[in-house]
DSSP file (Angstrom, degrees, kcal/mol; ACC not computed):
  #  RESIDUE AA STRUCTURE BP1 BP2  ACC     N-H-->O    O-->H-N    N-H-->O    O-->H-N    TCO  KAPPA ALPHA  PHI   PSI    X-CA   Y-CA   Z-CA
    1    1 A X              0   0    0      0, 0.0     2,-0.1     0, 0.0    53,-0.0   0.000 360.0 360.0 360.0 167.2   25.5  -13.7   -0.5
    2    2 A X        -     0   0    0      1,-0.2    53,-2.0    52,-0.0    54,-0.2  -0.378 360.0 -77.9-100.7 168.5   22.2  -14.1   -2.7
    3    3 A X  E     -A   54   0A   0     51,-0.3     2,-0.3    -2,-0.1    51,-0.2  -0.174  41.7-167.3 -43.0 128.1   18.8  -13.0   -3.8
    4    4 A X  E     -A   53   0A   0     49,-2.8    49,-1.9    -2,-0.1     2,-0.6  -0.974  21.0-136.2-141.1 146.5   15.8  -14.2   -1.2
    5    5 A X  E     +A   52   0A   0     -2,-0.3    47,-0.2    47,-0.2    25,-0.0  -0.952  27.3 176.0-123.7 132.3   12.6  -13.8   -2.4
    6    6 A X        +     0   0    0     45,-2.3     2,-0.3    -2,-0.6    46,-0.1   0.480  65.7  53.0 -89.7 -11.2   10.5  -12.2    0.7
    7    7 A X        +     0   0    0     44,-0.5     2,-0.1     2,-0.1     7,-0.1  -0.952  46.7 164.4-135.6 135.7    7.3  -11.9   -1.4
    8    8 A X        +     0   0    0     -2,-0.3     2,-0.2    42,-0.2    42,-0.2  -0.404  43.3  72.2-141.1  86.8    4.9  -13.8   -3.7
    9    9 A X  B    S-B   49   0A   0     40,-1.8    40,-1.3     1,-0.2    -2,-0.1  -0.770  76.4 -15.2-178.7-148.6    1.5  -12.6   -4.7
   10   10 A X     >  -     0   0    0     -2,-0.2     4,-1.1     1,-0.1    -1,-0.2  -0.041  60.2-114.6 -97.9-179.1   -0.6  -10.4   -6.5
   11   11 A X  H  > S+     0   0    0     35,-0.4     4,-3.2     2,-0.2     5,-0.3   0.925 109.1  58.6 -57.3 -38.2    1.0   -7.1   -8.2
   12   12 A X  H  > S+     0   0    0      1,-0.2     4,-1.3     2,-0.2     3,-0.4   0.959 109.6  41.0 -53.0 -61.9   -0.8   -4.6   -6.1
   13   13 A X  H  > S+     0   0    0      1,-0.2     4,-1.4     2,-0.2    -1,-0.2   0.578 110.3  59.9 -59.4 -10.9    0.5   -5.9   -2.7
   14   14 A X  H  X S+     0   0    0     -4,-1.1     4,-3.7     2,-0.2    -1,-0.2   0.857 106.4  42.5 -94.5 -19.5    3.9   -6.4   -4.0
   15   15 A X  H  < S+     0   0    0     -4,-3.2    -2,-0.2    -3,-0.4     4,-0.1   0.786 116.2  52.4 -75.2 -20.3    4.5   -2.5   -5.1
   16   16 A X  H >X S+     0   0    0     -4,-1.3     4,-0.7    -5,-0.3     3,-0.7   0.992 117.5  36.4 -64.4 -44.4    2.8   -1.7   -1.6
   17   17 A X  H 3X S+     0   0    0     -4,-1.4     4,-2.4     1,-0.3    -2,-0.2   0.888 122.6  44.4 -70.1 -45.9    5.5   -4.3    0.2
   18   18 A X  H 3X S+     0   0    0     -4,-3.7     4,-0.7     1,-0.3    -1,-0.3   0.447 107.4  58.4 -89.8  21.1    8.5   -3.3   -2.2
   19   19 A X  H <> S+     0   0    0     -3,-0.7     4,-1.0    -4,-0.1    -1,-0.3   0.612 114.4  39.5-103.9 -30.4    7.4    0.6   -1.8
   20   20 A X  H  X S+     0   0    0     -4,-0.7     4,-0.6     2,-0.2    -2,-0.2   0.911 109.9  61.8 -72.7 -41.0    8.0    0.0    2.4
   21   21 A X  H >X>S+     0   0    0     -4,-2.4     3,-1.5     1,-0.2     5,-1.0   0.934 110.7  34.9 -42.4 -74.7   11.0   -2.0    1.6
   22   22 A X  H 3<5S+     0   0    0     -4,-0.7     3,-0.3     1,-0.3    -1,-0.2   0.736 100.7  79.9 -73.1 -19.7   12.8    1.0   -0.2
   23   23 A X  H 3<5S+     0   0    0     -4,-1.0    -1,-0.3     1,-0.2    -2,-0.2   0.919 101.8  33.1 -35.4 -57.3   11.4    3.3    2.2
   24   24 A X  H <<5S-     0   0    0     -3,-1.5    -1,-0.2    -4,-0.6    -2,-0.2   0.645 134.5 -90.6 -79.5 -34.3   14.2    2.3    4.9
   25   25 A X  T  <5S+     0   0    0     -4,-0.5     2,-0.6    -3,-0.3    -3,-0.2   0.411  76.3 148.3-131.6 129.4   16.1    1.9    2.4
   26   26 A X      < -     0   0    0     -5,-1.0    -3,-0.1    -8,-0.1    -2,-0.1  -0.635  42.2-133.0-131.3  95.9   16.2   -1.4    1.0
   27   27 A X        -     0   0    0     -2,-0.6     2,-0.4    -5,-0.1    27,-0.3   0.139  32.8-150.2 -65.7 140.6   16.9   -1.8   -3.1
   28   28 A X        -     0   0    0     25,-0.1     2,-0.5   -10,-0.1    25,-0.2  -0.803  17.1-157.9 -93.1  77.1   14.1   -4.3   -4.4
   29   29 A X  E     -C   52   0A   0     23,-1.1    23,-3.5    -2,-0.4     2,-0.4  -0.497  14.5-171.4-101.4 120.9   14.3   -6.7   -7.3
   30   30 A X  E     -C   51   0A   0     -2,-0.5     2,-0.5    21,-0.2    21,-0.2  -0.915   8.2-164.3-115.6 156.8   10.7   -7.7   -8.5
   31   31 A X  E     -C   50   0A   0     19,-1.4     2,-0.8    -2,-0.4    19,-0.7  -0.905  10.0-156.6-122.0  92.0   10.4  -10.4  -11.0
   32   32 A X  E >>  -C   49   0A   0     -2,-0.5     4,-1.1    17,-0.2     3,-0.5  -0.690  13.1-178.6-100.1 118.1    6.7  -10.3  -12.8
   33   33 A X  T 34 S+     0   0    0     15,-2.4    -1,-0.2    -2,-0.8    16,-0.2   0.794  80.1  64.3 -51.4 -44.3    5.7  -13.7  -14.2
   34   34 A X  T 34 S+     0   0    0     14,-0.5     3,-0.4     1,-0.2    -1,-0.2   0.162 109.9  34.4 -89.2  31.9    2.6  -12.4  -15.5
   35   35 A X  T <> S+     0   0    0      1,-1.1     2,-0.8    -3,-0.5     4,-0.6   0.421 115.9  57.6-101.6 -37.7    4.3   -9.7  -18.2
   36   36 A X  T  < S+     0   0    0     -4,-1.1    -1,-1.1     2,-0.2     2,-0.4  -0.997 111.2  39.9 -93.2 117.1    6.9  -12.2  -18.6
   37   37 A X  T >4>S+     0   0    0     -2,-0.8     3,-2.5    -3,-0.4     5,-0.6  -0.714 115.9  49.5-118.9 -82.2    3.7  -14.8  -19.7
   38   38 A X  T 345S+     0   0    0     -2,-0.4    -2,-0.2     1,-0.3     5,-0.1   0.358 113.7  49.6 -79.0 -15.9    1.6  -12.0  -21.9
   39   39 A X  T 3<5S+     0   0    0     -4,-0.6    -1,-0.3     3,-0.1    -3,-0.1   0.300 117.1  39.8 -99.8   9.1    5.2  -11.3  -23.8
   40   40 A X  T < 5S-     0   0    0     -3,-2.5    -2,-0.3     2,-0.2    -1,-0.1   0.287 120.5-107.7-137.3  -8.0    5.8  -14.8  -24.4
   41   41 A X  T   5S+     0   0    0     -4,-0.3     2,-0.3     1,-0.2    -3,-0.2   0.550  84.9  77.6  96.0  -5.8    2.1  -15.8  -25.3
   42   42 A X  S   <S-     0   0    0     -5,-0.6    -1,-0.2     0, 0.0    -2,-0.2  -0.942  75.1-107.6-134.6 160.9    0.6  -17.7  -22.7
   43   43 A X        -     0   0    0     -2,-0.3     2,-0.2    -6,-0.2    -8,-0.1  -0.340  20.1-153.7 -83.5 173.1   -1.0  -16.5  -19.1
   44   44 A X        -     0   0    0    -10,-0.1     2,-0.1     1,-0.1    -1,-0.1  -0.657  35.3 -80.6-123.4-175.7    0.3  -17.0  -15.9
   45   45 A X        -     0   0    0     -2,-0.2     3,-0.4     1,-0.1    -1,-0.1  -0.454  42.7-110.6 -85.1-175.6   -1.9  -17.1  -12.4
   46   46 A X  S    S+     0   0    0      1,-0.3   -35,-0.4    -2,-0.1     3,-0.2   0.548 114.0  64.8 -98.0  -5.4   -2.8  -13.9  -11.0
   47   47 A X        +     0   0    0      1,-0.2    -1,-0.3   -37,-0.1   -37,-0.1  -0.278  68.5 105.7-105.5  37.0   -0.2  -14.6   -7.9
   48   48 A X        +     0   0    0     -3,-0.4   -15,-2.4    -2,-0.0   -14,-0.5  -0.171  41.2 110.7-123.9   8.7    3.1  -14.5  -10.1
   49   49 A X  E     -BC   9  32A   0    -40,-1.3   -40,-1.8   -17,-0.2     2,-0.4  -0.854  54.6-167.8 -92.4 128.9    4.3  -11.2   -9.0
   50   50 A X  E     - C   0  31A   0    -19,-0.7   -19,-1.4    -2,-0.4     2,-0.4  -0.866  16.9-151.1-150.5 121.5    7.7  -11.9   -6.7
   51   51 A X  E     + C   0  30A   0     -2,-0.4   -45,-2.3   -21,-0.2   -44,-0.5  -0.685  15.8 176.8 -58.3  75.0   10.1   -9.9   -4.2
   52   52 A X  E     +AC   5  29A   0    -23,-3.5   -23,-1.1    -2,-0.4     2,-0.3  -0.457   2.3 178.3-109.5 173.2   13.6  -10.7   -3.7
   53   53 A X  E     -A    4   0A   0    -49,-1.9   -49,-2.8   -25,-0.2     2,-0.2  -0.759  43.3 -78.3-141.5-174.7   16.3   -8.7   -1.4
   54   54 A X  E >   -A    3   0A   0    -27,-0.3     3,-0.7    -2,-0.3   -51,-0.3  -0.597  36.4-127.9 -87.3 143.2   19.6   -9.1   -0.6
   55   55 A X  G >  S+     0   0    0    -53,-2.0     3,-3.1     1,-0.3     4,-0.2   0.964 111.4  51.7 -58.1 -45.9   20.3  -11.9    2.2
   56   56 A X  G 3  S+     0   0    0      1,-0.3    -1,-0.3   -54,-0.2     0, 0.0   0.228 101.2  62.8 -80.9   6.3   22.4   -9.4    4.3
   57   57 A X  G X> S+     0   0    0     -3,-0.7     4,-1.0     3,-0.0     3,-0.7   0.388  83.8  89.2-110.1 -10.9   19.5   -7.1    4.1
   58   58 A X  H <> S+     0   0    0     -3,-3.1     4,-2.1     1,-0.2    -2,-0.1   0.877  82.9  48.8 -70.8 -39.2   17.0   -9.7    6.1
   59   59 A X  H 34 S+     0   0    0      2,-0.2    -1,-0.2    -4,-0.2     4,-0.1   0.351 115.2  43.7 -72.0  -3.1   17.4   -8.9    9.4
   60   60 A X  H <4 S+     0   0    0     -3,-0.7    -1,-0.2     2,-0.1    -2,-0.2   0.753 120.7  43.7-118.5 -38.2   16.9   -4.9    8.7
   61   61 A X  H >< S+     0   0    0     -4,-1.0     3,-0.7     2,-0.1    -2,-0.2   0.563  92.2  85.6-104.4 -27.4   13.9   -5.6    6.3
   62   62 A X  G >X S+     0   0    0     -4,-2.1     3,-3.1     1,-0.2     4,-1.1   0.925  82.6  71.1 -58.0 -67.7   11.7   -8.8    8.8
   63   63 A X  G 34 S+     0   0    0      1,-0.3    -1,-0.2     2,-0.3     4,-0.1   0.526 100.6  35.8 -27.6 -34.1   10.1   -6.1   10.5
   64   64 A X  G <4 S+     0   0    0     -3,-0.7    -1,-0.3     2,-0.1    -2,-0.2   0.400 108.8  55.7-169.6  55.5    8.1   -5.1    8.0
   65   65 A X  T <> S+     0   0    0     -3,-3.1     4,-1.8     2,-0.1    -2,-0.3   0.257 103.8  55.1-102.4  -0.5    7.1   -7.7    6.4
   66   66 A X  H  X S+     0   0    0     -4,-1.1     4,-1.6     2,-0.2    -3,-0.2   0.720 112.6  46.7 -63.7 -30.0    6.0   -9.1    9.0
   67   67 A X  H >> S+     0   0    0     -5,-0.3     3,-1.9     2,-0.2     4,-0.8   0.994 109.6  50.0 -45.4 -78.3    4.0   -6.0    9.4
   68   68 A X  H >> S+     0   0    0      1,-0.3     4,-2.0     2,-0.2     3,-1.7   0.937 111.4  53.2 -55.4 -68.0    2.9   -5.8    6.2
   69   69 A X  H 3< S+     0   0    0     -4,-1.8    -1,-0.3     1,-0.2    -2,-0.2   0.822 102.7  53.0 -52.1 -28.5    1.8   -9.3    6.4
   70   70 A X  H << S+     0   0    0     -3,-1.9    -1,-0.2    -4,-1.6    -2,-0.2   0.685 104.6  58.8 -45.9 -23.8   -0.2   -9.1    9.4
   71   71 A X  H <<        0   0    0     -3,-1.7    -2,-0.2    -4,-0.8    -1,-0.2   0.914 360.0 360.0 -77.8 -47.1   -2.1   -6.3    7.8
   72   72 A X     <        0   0    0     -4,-2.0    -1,-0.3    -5,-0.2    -2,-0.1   0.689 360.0 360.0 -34.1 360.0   -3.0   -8.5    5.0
């Protein structure tokens, strides 16, 4: 199985999401666009921070992000 990415938005809410994530524990791969823009010379948007997990990992991990999105 692959990468799914469970998350897209700004940085602050994705270290809150991927900080819940690993609580349970569920290893986290975050990709930020906007370092990868400022090391490369141009901006990004401010919503370029993005979450992935494991597929086999969704079904233990929906629970809260669905939380976590409701909270939003």
């Amino acid at each position: 199985m692959g990468l799914m990415k469970v998350f897209s938005g700004s940085e602050v809410l994705a270290l809150g999401l991927k900080e819940q994530l690993e609580a349970i524990p569920i290893q986290v791969e975050k990709k930020d666009n906007i370092q990868s823009g400022r090391l490369a010379g141009f901006g990004t948007l401010d919503l370029a921070v993005e979450l992935f997990i494991q597929e086999t990992d969704f079904n233990k991990a929906n629970p809260i992000i669905e939380a976590f999105r409701m909270s939003l």
